[in-house]
C-alpha positions in Angstrom: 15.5 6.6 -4.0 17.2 8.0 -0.7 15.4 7.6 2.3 15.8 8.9 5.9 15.3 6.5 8.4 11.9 9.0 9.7 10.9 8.2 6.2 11.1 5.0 5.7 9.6 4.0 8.8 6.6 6.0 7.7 6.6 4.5 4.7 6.7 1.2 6.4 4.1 2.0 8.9 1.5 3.3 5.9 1.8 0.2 4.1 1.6 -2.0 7.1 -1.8 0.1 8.2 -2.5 -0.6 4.5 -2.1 -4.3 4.1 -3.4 -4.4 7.8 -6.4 -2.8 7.0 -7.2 -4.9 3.5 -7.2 -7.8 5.5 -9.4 -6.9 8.4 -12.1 -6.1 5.7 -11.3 -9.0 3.3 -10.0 -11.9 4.8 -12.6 -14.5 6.0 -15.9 -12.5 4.7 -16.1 -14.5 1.6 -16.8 -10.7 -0.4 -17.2 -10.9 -4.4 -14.2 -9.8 -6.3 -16.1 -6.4 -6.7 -16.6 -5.3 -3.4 -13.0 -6.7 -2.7 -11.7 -4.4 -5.7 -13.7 -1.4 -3.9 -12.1 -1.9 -0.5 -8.7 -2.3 -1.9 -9.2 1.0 -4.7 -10.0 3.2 -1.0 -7.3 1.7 0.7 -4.8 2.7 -2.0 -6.2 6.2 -2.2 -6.0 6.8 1.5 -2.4 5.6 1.5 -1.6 7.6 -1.9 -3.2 10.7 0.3 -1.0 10.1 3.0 2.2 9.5 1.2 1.5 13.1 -0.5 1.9 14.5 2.4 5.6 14.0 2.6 6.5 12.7 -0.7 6.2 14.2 -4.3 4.2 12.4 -6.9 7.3 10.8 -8.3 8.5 9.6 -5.4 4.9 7.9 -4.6 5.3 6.6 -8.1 8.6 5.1 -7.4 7.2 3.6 -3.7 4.2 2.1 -5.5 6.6 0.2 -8.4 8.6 -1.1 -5.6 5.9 -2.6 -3.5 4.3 -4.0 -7.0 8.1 -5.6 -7.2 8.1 -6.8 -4.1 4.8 -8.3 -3.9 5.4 -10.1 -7.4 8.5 -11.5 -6.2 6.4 -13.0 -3.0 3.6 -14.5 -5.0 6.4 -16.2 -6.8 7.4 -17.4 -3.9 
């Protein structure tokens, strides 16, 4: 996928808001997996929301395989 530079940094930013705001709800509260799974499933429809407003469906489809990629390869790490 081609990206702008406006476009990536907005995809940046989104994600970083994203994994920002996970851990502002998560980390330290000692929530059950549920409640964890809850936060997270809102988080990733906020961001999906905001993505569709400047990408397609495939393209947010693309962004979402390469973050899984990407945070695979840094649990391996």
């Amino acid at each position: 996928m081609r990206l702008t530079n406006t476009k990536g940094e907005f995809i940046l930013e989104t994600l970083s808001e994203k994994y920002a705001h996970n851990a502002a709800q998560t980390k330290g509260k000692n929530l059950p997996k549920e409640t964890k799974r809850e936060i997270y499933k809102a988080t990733f429809i906020e961001t999906r929301d905001k993505l569709s407003k400047i990408f397609s469906k495939i393209e947010i489809t693309q962004i979402n395989k390469l973050e899984k990629r990407k945070m695979s390869e840094q649990n391996k790490n």
